[in-house]
py3Dmol code that shows the C-alpha trace and the ligand (Angstrom):
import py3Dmol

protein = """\
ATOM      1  CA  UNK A   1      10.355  12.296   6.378  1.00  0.00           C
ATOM      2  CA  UNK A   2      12.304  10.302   4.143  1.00  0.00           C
ATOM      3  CA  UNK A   3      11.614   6.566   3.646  1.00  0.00           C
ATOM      4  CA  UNK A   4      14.100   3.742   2.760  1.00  0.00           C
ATOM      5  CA  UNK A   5      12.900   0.604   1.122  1.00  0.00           C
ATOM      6  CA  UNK A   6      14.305  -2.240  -0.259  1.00  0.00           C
ATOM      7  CA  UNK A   7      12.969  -5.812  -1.339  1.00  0.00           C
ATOM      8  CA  UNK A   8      14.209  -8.650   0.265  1.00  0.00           C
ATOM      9  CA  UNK A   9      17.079  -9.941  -1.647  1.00  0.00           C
ATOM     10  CA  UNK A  10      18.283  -6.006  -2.298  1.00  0.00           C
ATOM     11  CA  UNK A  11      18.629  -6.262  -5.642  1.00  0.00           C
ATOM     12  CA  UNK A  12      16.227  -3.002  -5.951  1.00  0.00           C
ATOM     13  CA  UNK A  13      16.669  -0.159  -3.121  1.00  0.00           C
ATOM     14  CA  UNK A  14      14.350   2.742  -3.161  1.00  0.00           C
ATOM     15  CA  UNK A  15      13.831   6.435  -1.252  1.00  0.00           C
ATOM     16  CA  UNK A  16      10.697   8.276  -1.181  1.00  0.00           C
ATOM     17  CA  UNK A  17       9.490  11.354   0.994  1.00  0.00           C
ATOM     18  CA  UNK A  18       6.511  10.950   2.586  1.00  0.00           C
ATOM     19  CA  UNK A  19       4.254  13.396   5.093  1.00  0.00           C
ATOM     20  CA  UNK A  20       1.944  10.440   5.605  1.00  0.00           C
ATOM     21  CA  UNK A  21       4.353   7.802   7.077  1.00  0.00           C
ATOM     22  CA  UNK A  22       1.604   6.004   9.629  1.00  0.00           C
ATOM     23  CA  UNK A  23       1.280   2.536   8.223  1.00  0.00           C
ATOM     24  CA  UNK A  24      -2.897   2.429   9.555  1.00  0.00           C
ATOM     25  CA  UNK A  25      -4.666   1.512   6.768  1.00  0.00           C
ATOM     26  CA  UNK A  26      -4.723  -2.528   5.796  1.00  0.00           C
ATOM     27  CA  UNK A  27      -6.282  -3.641   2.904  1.00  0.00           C
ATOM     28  CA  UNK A  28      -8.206  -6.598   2.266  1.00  0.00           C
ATOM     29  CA  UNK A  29      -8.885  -7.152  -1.247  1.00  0.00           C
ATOM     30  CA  UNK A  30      -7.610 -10.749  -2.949  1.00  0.00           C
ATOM     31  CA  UNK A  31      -4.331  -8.553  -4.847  1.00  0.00           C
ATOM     32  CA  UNK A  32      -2.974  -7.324  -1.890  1.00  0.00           C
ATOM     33  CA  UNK A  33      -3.280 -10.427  -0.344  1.00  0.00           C
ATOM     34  CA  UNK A  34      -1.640 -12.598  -2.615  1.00  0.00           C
ATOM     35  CA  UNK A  35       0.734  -9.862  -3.703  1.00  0.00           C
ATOM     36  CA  UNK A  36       2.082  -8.616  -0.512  1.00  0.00           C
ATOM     37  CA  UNK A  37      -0.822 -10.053   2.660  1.00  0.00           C
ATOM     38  CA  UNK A  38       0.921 -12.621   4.599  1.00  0.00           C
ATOM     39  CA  UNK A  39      -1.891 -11.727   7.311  1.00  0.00           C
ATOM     40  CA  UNK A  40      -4.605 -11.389   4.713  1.00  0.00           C
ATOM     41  CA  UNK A  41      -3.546  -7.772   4.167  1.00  0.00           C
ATOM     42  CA  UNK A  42      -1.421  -5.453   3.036  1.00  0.00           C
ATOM     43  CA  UNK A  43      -0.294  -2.033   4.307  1.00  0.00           C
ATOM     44  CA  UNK A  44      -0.222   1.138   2.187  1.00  0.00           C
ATOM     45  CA  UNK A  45       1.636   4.365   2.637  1.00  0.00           C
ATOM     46  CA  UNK A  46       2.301   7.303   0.938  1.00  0.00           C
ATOM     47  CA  UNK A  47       5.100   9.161  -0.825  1.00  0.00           C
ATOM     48  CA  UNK A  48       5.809  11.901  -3.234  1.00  0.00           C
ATOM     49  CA  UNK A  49       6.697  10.491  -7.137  1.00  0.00           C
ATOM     50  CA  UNK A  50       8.966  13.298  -7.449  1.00  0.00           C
ATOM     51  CA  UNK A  51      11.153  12.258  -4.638  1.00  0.00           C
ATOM     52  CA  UNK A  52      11.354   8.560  -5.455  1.00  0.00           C
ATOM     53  CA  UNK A  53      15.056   7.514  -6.339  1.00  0.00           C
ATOM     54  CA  UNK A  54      15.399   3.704  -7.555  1.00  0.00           C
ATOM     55  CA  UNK A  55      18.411   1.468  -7.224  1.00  0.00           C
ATOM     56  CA  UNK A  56      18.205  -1.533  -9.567  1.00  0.00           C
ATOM     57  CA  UNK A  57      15.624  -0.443 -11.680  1.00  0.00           C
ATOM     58  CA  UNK A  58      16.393  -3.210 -14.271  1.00  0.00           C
ATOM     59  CA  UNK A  59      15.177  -5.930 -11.486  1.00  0.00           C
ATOM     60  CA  UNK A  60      11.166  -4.392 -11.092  1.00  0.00           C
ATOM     61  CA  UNK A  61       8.630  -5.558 -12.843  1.00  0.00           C
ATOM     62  CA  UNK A  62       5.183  -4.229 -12.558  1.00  0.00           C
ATOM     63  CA  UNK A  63       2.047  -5.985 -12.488  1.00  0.00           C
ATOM     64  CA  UNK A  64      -1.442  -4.676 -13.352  1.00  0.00           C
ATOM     65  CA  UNK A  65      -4.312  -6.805 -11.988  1.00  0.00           C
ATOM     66  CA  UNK A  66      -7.740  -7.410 -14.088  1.00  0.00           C
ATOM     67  CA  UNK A  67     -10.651  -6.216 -11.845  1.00  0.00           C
ATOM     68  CA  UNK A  68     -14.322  -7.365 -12.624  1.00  0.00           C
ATOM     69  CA  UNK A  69     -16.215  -4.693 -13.232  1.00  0.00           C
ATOM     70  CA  UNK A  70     -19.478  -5.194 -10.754  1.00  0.00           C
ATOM     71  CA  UNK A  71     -21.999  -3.593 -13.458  1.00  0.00           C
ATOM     72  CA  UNK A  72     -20.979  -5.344 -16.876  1.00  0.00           C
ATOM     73  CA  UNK A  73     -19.112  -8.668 -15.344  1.00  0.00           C
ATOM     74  CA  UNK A  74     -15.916  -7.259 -17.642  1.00  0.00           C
ATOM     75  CA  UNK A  75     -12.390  -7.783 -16.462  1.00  0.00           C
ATOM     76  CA  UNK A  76     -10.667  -4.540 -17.373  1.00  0.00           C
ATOM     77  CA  UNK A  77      -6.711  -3.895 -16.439  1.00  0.00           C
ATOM     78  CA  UNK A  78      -6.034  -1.789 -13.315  1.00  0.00           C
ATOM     79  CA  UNK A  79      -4.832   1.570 -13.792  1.00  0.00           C
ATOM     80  CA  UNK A  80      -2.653   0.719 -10.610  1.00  0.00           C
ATOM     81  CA  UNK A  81       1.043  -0.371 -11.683  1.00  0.00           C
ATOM     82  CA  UNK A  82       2.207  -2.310  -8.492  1.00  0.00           C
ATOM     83  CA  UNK A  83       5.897  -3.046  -7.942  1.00  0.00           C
ATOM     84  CA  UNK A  84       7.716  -5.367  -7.057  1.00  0.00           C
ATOM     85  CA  UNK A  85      11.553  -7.409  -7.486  1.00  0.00           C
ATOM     86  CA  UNK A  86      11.697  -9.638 -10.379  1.00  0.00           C
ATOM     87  CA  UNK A  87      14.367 -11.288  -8.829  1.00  0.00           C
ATOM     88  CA  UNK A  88      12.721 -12.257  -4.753  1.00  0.00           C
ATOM     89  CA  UNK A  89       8.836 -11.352  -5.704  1.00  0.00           C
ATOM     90  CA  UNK A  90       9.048  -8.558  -2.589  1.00  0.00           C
ATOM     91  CA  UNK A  91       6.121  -6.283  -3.129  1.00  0.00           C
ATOM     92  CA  UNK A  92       7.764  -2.468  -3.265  1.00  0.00           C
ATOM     93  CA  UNK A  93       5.049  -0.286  -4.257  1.00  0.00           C
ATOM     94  CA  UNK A  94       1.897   0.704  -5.928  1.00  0.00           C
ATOM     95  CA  UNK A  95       1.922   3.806  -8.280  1.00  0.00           C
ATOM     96  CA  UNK A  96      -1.535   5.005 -10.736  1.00  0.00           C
ATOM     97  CA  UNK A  97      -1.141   7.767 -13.156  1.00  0.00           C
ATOM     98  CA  UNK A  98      -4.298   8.900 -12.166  1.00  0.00           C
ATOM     99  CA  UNK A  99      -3.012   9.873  -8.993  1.00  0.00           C
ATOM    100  CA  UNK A 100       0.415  10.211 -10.713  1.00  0.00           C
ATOM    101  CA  UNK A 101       2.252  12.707  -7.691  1.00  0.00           C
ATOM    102  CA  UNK A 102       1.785  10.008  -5.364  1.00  0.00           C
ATOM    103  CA  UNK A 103       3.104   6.571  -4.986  1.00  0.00           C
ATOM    104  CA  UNK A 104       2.087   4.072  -2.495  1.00  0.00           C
ATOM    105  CA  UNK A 105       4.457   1.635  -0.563  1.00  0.00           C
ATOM    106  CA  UNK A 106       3.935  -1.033   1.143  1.00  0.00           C
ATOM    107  CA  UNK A 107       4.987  -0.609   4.613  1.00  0.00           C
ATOM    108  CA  UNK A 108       6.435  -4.055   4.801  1.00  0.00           C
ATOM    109  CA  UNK A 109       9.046  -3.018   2.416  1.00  0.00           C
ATOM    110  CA  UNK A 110      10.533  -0.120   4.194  1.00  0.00           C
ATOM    111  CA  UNK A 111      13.120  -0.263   6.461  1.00  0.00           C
ATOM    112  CA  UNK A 112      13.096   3.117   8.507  1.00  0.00           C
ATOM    113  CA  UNK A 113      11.300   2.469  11.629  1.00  0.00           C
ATOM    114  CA  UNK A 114       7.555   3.863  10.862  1.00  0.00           C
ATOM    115  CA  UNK A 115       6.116   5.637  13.381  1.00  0.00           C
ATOM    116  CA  UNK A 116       3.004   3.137  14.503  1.00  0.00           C
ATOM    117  CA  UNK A 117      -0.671   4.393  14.265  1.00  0.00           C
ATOM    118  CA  UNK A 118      -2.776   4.694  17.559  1.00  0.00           C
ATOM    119  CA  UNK A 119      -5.764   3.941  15.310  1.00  0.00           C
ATOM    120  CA  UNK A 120      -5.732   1.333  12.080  1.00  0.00           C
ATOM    121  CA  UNK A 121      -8.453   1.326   9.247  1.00  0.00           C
ATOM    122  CA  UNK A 122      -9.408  -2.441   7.874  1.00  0.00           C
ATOM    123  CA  UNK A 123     -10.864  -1.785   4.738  1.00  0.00           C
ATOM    124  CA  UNK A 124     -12.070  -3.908   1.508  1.00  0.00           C
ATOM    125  CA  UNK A 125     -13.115  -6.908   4.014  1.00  0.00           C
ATOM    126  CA  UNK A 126     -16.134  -7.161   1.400  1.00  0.00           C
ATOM    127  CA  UNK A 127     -13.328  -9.714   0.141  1.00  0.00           C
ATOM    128  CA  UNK A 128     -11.432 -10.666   3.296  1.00  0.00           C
ATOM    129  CA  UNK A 129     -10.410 -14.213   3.576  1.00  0.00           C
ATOM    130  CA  UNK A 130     -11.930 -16.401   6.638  1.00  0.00           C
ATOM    131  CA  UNK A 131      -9.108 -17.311   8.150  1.00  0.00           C
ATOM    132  CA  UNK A 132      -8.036 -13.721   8.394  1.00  0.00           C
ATOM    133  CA  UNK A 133      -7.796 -11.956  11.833  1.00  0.00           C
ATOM    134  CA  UNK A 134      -9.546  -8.725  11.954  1.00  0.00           C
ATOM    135  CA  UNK A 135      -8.525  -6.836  14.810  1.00  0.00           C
ATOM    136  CA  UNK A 136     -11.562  -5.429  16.618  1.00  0.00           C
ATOM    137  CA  UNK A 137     -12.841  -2.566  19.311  1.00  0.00           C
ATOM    138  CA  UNK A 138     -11.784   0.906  19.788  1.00  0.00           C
ATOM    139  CA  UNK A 139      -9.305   2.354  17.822  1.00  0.00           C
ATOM    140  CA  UNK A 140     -10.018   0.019  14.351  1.00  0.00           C
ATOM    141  CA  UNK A 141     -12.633   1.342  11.722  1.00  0.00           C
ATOM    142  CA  UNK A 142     -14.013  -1.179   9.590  1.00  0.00           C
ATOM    143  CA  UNK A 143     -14.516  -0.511   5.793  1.00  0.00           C
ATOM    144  CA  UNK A 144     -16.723  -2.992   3.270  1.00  0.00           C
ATOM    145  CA  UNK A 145     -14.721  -1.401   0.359  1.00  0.00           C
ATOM    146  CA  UNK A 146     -12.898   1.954   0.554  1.00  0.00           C
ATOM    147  CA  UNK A 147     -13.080   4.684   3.452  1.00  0.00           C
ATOM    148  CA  UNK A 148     -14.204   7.826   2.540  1.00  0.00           C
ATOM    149  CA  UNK A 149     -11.106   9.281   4.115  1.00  0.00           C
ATOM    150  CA  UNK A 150      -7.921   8.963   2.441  1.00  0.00           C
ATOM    151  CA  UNK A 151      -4.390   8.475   3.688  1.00  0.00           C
ATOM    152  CA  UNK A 152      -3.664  12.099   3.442  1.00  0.00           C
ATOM    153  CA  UNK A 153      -6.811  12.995   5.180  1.00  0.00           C
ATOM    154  CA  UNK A 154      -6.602  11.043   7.982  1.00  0.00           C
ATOM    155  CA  UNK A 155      -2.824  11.967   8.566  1.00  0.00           C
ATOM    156  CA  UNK A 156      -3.732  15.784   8.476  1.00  0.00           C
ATOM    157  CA  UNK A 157      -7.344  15.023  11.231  1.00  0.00           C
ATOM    158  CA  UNK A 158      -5.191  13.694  13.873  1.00  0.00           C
ATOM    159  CA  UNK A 159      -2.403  16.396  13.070  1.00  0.00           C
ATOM    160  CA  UNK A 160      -0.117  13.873  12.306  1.00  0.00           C
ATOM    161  CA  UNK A 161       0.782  14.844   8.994  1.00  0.00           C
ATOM    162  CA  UNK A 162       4.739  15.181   8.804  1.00  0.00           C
ATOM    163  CA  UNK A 163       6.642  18.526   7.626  1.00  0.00           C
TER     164      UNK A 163
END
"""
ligand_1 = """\
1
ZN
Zn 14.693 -8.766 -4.638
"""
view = py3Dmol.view(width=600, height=400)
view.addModel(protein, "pdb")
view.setStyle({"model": 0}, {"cartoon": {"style": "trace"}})
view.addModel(ligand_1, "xyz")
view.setStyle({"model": 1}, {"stick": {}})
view.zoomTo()
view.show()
């Protein structure tokens, strides 16, 4: 199906195609939160680079976030190039060229009605906040860091994967 996004002040409008439009999966970790995670989180979807058109190009920026390696205590710069309006700070997306045919938005920036997820993933709450609500019982799968099952993966298990 085909996504429209926009940020908030619409100086950038974006389309992207996506087969995995179920916005289940919220993340945890600090950048999403203070990039995008009013609730502590953000949301993550999926598209396909090749179909993303930009209006506005000239008003993204991109910001890469220095991650402490565990092991050596080094910051080093995310390969992740995350997206968002120079102009409003809305969060747009997050695309890595070493998963370069794919780019992730953030659900909260798209405007087509998303179809919405019977089950939800909470992942990276290694780093949740306190005051964050973590939603709890059936249907929610808690992750310390990253599930082993990717967005693509768990689209196509519950045959909800979209032509
Ligand atoms: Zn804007």
């Amino acid at each position: 199906m085909r996504l429209d996004g926009s940020c908030h002040c619409g100086a950038v409008k974006f389309s992207v195609q996506s087969h995995t439009p179920y916005p289940f999966m919220r993340c945890y970790c600090s950048i999403c939160r203070k990039t995008a995670g009013g609730g502590g989180y953000a949301i993550n979807i999926m598209g396909e680079t090749d179909s993303l058109k930009v209006k506005g190009e000239d008003n993204l920026s991109i910001y890469r976030a220095r991650i402490k390696d565990e092991k050596t205590g080094k910051r080093k710069l995310s390969t992740a190039r995350r997206h968002f309006c120079k102009k409003c700070g809305s969060a747009l997306w997050a695309w890595d060229p070493q998963w370069r045919e794919w780019v992730y938005p953030f659900a909260s920036a798209i405007d087509t009605p998303l179809p919405k997820p019977m089950e939800e993933v909470e992942m990276m709450l290694n780093y949740a906040v306190p005051w964050a609500e973590i939603p709890n019982g059936s249907g929610h799968a808690h992750f310390a860091e990253y599930p082993e099952e990717g967005i693509a993966d768990w689209h196509k298990k519950r045959l909800l994967d979209v032509p």
